[in-house]
Backbone as CSV, one residue per row, in Angstrom:
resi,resn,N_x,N_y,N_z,CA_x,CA_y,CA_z,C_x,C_y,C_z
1,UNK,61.914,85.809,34.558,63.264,85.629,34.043,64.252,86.450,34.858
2,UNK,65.135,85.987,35.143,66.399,86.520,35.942,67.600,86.363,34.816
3,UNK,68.178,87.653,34.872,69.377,88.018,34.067,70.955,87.995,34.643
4,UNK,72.109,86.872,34.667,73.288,86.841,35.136,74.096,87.171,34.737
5,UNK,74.768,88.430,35.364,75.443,89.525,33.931,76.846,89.596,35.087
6,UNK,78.189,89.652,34.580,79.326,90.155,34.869,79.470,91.558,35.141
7,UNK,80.391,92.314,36.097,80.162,93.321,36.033,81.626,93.713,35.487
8,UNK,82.369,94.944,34.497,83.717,95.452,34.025,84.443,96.130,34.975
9,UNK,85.498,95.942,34.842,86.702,96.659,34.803,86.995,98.074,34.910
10,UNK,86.014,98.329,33.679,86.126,100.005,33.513,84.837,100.237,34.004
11,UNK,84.848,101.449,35.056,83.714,102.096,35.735,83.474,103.653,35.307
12,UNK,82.260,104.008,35.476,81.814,105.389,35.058,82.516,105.856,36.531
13,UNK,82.950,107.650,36.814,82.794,107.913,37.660,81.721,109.001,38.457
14,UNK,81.114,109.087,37.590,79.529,109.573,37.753,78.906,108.804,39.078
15,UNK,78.187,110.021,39.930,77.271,109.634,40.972,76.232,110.663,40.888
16,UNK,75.043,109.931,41.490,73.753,110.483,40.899,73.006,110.476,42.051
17,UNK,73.281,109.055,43.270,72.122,108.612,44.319,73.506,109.382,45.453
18,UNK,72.754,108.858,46.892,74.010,109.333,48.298,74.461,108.374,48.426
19,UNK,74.778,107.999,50.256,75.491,107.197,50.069,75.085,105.621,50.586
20,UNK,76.304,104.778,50.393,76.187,103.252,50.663,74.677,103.167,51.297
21,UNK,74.131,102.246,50.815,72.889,101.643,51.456,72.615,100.330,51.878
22,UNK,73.478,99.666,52.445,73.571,98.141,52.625,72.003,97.211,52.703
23,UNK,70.918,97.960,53.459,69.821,97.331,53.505,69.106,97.816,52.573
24,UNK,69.189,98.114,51.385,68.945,98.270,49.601,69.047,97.413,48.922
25,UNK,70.157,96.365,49.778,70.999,95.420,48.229,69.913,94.070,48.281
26,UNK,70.580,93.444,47.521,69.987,92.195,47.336,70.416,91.277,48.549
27,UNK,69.179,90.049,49.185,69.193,89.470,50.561,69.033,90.406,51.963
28,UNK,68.999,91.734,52.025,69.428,92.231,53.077,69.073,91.552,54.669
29,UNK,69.494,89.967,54.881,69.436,89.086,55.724,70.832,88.835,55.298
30,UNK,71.241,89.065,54.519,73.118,89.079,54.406,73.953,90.112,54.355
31,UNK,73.000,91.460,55.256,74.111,92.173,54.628,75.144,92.345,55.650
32,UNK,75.441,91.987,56.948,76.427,91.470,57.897,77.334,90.987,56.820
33,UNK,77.054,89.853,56.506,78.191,88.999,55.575,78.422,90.138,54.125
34,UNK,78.101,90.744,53.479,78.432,91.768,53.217,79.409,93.039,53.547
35,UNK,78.846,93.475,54.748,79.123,94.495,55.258,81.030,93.768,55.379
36,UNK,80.940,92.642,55.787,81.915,91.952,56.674,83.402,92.227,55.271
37,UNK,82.747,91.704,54.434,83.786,92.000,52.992,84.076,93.651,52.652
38,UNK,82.889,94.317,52.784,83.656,95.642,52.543,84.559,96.622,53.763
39,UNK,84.097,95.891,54.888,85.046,96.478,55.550,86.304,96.227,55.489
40,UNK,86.513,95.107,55.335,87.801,93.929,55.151,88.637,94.952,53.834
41,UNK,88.158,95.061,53.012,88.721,96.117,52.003,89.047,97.399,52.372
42,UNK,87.561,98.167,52.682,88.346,99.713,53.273,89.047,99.693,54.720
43,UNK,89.818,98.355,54.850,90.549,98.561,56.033,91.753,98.664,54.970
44,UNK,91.986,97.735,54.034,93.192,97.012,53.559,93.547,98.146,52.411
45,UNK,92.764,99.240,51.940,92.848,100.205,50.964,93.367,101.083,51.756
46,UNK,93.251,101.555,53.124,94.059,102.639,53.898,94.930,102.241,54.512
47,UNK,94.969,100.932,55.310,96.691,100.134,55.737,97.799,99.781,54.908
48,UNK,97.658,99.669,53.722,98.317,98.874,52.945,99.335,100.027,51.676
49,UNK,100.662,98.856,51.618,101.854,99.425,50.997,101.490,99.836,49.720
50,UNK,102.113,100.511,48.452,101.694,100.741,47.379,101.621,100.197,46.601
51,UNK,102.767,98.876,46.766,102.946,97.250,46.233,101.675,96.929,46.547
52,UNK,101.112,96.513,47.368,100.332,95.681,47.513,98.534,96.646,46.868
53,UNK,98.624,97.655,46.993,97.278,98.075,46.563,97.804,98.295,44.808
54,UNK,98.853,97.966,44.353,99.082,98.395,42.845,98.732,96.615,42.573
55,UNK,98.693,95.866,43.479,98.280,94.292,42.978,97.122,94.235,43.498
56,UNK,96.355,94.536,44.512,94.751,94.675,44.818,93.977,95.597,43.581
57,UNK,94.556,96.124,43.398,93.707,97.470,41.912,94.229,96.817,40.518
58,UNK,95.538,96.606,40.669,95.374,95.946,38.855,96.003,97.116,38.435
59,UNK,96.369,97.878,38.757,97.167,99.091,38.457,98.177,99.270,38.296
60,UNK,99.301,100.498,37.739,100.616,100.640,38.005,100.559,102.149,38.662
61,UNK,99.937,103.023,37.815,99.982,104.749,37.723,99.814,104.954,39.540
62,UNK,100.805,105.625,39.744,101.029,105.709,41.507,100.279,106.512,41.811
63,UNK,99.901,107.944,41.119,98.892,109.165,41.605,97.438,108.668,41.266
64,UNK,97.227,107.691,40.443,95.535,106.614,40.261,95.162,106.313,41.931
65,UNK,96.736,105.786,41.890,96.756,104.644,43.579,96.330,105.513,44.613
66,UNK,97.020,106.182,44.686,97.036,107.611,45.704,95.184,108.056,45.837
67,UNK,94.611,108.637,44.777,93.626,108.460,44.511,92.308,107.747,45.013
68,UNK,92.376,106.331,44.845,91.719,105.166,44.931,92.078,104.873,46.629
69,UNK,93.199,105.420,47.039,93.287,105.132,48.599,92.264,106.135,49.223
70,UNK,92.106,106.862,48.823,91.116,107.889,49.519,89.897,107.324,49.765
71,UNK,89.422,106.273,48.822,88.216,105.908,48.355,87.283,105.399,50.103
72,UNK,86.265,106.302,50.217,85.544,105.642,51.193,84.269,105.124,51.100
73,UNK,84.033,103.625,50.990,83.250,102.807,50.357,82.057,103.051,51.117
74,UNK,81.707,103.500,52.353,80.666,103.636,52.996,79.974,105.001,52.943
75,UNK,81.054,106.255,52.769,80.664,107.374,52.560,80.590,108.386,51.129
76,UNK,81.143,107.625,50.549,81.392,108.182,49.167,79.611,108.255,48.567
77,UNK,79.416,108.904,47.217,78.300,108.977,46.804,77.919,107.701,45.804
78,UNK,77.104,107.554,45.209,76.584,106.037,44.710,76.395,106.291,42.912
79,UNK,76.321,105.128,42.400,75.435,105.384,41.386,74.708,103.929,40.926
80,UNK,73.790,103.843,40.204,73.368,102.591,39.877,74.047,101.315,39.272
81,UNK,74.035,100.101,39.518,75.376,99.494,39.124,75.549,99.543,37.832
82,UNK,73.859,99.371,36.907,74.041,99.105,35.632,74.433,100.267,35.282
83,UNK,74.580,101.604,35.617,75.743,102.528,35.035,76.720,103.083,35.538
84,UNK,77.200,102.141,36.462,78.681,102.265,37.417,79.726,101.938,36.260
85,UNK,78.999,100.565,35.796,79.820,99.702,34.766,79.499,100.671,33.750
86,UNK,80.821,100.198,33.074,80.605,100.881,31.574,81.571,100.016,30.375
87,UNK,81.971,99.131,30.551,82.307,98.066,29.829,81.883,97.751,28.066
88,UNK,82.555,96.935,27.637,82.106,96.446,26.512,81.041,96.656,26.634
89,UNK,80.468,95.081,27.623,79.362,94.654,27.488,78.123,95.585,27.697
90,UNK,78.158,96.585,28.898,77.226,97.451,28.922,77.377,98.436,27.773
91,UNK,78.198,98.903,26.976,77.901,99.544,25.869,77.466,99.476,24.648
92,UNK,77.221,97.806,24.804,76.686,97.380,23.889,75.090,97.113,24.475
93,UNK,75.340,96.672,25.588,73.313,96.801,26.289,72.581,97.919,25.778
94,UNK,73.682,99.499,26.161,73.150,100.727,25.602,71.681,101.090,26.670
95,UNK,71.747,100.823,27.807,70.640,100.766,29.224,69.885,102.426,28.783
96,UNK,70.577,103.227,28.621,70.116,104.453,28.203,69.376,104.716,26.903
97,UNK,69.288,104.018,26.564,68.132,104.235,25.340,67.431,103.277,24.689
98,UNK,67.332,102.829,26.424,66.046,101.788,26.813,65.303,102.758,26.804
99,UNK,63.848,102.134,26.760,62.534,102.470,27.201,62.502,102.586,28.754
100,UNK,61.467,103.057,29.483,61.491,103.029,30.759,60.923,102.094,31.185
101,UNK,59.913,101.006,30.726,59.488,100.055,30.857,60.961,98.489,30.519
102,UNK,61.545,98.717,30.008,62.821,97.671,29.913,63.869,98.435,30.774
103,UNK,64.240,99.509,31.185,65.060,99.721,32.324,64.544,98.981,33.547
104,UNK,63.263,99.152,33.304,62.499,98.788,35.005,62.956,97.238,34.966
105,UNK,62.821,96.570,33.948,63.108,95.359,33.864,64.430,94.957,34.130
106,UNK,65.375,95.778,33.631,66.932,95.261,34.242,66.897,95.661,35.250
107,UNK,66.632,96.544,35.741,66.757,96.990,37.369,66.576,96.049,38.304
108,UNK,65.234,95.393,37.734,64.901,94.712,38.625,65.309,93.171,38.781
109,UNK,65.573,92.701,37.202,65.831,91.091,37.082,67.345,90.849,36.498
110,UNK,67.920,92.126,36.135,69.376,91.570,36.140,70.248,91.961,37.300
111,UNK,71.189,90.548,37.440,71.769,90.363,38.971,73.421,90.287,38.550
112,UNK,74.140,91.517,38.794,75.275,91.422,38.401,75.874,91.025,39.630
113,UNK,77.246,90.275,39.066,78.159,89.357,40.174,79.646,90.448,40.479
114,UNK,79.343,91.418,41.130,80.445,92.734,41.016,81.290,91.895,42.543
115,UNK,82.442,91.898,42.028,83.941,91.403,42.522,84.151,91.978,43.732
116,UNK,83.534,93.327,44.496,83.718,93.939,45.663,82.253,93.372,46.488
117,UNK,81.515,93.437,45.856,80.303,93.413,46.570,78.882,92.304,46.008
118,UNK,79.374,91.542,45.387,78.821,90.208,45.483,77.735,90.210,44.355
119,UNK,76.686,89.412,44.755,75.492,89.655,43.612,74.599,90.652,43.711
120,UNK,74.379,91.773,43.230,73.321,92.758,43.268,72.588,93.277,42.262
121,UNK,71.458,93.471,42.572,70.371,93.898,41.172,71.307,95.055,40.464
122,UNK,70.897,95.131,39.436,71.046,96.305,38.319,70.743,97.634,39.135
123,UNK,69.734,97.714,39.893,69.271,99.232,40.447,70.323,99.807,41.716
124,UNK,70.932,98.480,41.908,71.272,98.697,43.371,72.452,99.816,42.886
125,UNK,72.493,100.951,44.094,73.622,102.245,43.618,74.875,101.677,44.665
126,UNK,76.205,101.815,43.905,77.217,101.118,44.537,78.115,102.747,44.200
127,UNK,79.598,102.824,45.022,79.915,104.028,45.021,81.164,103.223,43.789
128,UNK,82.352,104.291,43.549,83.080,103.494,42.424,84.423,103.062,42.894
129,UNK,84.920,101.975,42.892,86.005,101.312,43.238,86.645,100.252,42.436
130,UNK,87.695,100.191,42.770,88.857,99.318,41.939,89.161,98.196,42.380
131,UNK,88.962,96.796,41.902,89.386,95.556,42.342,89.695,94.624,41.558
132,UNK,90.672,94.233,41.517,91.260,93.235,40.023,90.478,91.989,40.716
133,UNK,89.669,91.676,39.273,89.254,90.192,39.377,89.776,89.174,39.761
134,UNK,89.114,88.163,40.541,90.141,87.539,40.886,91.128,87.539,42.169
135,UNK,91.414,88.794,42.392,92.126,89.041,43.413,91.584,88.830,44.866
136,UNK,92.543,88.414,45.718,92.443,88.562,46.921,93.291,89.483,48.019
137,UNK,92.326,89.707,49.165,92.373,90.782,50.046,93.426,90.011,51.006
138,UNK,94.822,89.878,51.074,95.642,88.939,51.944,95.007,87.786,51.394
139,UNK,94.828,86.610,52.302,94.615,85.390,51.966,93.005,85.307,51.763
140,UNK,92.143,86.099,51.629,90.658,86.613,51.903,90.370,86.188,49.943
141,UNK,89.623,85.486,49.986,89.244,84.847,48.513,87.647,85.413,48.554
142,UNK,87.321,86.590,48.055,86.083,86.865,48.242,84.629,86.415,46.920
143,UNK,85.554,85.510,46.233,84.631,84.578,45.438,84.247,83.620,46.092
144,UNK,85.084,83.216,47.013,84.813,81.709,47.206,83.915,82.247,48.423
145,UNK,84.260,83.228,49.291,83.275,83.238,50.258,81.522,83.688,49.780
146,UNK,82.004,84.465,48.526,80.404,84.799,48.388,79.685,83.310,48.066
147,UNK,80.219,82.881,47.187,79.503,81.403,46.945,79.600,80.704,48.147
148,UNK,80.117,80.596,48.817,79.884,79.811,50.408,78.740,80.625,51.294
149,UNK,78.657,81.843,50.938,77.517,82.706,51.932,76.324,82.785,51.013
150,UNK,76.348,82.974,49.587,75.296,83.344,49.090,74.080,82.567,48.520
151,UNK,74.961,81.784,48.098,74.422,80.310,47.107,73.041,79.562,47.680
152,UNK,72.853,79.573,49.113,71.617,79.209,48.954,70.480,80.165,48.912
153,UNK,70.992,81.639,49.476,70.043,82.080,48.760,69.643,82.902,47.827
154,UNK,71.064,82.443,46.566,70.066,82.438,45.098,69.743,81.393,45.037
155,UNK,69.939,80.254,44.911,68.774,78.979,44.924,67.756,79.331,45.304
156,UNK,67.206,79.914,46.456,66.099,80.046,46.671,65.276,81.194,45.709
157,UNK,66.131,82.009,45.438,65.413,83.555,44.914,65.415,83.038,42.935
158,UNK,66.307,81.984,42.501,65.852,81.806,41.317,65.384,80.513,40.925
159,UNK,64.622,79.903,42.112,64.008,78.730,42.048,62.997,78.621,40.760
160,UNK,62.085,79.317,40.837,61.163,79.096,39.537,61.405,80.159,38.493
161,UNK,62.167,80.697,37.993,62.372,81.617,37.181,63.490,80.917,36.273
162,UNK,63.092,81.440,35.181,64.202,81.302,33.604,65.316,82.077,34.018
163,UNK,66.390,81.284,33.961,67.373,81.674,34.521,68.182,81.853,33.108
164,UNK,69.210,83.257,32.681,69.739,83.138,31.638,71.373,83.772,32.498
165,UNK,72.366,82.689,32.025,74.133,83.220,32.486,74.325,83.575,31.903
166,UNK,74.708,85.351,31.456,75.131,85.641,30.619,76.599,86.205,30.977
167,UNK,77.464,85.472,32.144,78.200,85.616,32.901,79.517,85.308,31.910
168,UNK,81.199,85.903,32.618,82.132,85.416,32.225,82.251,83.826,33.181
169,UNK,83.026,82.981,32.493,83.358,81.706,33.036,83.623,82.154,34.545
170,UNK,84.117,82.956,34.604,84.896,83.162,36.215,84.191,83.418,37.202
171,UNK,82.939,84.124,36.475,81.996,84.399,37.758,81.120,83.324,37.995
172,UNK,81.147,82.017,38.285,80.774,80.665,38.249,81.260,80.420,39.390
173,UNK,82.876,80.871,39.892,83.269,81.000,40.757,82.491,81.535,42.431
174,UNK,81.853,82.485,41.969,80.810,83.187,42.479,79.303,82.939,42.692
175,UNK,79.173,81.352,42.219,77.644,80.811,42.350,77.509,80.162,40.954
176,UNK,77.190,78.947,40.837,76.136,78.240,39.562,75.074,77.569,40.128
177,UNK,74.308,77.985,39.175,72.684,77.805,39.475,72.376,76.345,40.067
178,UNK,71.520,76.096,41.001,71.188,74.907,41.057,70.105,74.085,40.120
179,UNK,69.213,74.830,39.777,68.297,74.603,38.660,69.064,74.722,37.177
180,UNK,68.072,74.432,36.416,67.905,74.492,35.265,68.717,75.923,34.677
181,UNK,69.281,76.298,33.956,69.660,77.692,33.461,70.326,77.510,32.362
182,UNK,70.202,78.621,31.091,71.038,78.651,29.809,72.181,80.356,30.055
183,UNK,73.054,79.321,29.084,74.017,80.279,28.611,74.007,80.155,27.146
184,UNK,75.151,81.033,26.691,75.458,81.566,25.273,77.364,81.029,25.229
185,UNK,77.834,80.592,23.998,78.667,80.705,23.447,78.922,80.937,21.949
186,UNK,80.108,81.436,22.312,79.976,82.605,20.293,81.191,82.066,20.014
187,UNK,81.236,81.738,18.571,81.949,80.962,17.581,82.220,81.811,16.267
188,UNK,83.596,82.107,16.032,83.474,83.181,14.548,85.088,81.848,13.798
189,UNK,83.992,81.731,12.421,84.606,80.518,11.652,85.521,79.612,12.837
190,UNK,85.004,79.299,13.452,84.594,77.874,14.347,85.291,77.764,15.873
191,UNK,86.019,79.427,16.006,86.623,79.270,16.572,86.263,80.106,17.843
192,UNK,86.154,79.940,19.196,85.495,80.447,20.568,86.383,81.793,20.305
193,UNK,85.312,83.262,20.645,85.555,84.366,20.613,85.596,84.923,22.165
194,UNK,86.764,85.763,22.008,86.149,86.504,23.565,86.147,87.945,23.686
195,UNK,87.018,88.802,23.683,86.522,90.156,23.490,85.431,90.519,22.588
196,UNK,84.755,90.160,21.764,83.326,90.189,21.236,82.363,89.647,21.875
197,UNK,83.083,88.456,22.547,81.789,87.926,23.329,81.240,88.819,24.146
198,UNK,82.093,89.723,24.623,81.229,90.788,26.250,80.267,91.458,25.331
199,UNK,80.696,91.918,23.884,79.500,92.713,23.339,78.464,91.271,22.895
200,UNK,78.546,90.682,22.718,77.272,90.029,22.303,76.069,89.557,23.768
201,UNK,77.069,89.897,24.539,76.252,89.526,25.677,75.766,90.613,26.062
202,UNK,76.129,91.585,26.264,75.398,92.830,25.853,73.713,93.493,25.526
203,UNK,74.726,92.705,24.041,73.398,92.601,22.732,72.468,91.509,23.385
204,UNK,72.499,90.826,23.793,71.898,89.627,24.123,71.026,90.060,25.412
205,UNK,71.547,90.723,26.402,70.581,90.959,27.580,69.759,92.547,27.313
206,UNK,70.392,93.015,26.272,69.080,93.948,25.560,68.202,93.256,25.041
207,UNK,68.153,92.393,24.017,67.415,91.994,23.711,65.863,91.362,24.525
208,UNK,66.860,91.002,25.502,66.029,90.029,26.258,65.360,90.887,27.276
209,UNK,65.673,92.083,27.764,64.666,93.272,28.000,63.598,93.790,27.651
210,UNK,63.895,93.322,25.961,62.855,94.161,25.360,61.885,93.108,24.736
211,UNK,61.913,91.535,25.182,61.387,90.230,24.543,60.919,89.751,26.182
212,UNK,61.281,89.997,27.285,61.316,89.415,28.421,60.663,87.905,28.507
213,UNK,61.257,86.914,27.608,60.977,86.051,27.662,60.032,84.959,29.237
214,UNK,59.491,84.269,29.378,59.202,84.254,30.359,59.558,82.458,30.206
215,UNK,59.931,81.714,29.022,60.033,80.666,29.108,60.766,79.986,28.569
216,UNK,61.263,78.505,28.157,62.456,77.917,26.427,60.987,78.323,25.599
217,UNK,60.112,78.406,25.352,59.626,78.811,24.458,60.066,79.840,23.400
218,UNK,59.570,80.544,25.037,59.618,81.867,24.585,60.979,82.554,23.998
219,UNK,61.719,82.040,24.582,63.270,82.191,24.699,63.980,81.793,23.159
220,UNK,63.774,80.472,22.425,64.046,80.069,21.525,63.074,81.334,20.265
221,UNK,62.432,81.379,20.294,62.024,82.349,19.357,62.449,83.869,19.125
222,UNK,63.296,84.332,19.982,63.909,85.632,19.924,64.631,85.214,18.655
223,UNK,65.011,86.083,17.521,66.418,86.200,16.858,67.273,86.691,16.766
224,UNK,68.068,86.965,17.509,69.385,87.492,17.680,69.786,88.179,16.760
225,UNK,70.578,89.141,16.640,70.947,89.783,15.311,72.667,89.533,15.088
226,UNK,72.565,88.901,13.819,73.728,88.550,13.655,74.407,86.967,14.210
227,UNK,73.525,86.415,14.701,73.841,85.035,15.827,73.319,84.280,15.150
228,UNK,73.428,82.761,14.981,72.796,81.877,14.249,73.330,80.509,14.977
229,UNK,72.270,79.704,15.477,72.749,79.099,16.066,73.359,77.579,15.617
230,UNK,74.251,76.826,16.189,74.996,76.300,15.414,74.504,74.769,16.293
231,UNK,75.054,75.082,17.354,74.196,73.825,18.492,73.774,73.663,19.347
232,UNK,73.678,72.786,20.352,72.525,73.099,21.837,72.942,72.097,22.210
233,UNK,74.018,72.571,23.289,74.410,71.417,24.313,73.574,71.217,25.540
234,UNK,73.683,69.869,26.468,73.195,70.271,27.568,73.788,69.242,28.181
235,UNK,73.907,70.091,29.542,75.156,69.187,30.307,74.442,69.436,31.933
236,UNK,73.762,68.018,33.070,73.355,68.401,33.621,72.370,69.590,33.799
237,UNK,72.509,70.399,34.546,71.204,71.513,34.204,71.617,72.520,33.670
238,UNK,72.473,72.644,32.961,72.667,73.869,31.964,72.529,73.549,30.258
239,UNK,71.910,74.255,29.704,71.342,74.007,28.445,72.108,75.212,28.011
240,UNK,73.102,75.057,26.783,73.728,76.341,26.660,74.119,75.902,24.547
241,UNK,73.373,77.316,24.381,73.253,77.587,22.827,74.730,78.509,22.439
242,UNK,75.407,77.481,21.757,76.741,77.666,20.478,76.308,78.451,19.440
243,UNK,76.416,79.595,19.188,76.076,80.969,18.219,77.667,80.679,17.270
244,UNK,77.433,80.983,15.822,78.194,81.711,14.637,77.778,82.815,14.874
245,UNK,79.145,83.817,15.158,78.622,85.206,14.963,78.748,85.710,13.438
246,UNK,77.762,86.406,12.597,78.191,87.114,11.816,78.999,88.781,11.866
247,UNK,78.606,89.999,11.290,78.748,91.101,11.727,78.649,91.517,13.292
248,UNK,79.500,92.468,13.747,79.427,93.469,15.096,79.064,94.820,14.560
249,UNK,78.015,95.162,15.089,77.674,96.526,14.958,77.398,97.375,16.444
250,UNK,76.639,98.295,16.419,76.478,98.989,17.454,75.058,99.112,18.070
């Protein structure tokens, strides 16, 4: 099973590993095309007006900016992605009080789609930086190029594996599966949720850590807490289960 997780907004600034490791990440037969995007950034983070890095960051606060210009993506120190992020959604995963046997498991099979630096395992240590979703570097669309560089080979790397999106819509932008794969949508009195949704997805790829499903079997028999499912669409190769949420807890 392979896990397709979004990566947040809000980052820890905790570092734990050294630095950048490009032939660490995921493909490292891409990390040229990699490398090629982050340079493209830490060129455009030290050339660039305060206008334009307060619309590259998503920011206003000028001494943040000031800050974040310093940022050197190759030399700075690292930390693991799944606790770079610190988001809804990862605070509701709660990765830290996993077992060490289900850390090993996200480390290894969840593949977050992080907006600077493309698709990378959970383990992979990334240093901490600012990039509004979405955004582009000048005319540089670095969604569209990762899905133009990457896409065949996740096709290849999640060819026979249970593939679960537990992605925002946007990072679709960034690659959809060629196979078979499920998602989740959450419904509270009938109506599509979204700031809860990052925690249920959360909740949802804990779960599935600690169930590591290996199949729809297996997969359909988890019970969700608080989720009840309502229907089961399937559209082409995505099979994607419509949840009533009840209660949010922690």
């Amino acid at each position: 099973m392979k896990i397709l997780f979004s990566p947040s907004e809000s980052k820890s600034l905790e570092n734990s590993c050294n630095s950048l490791e490009l032939d660490t990440f995921l493909f490292d037969n891409l990390m040229h095309k990699r490398e090629q995007v982050i340079k493209h950034y830490q060129y455009f983070i030290n050339n660039s007006t305060q206008d334009k890095l307060q619309k590259l960051f998503g920011i206003k606060d000028k001494n943040l900016i000031k800050t974040l210009k310093g940022i050197n993506i190759f030399k700075d120190s690292t930390q693991k992605a799944i606790l770079r992020y610190n988001g809804v959604g990862y605070s509701y995963l709660c990765y830290d009080s996993l077992d060490h046997k289900n850390k090993k498991f996200l480390d290894n099979n969840m593949i977050i789609f992080s907006n600077l630096f493309g698709p990378i395992l959970a383990k992979t240590c990334i240093p901490y930086y600012k990039l509004k979703q979405g955004e582009k570097i000048e005319d540089f669309s670095l969604e569209k190029f990762y899905k133009r560089e990457f896409s065949s080979s996740l096709d290849r790397y999640l060819k026979d594996e249970l593939i679960i999106d537990l992605r925002a819509n946007f990072y679709e932008k960034f690659y959809l599966p060629g196979t078979r794969y499920y998602t989740f949508k959450f419904l509270k009195n009938g109506k599509v949720i979204s700031h809860w949704a990052k925690a249920f997805r959360g909740k949802i790829a804990r779960e599935l850590a600690i169930y590591q499903p290996q199949n729809e079997d297996e997969l359909m028999q988890i019970e969700f807490n608080n989720l009840k499912i309502k229907e089961i669409k399937e559209i082409k190769n995505k099979k994607e289960f419509i949840f009533e949420i009840g209660g949010i807890d922690g």
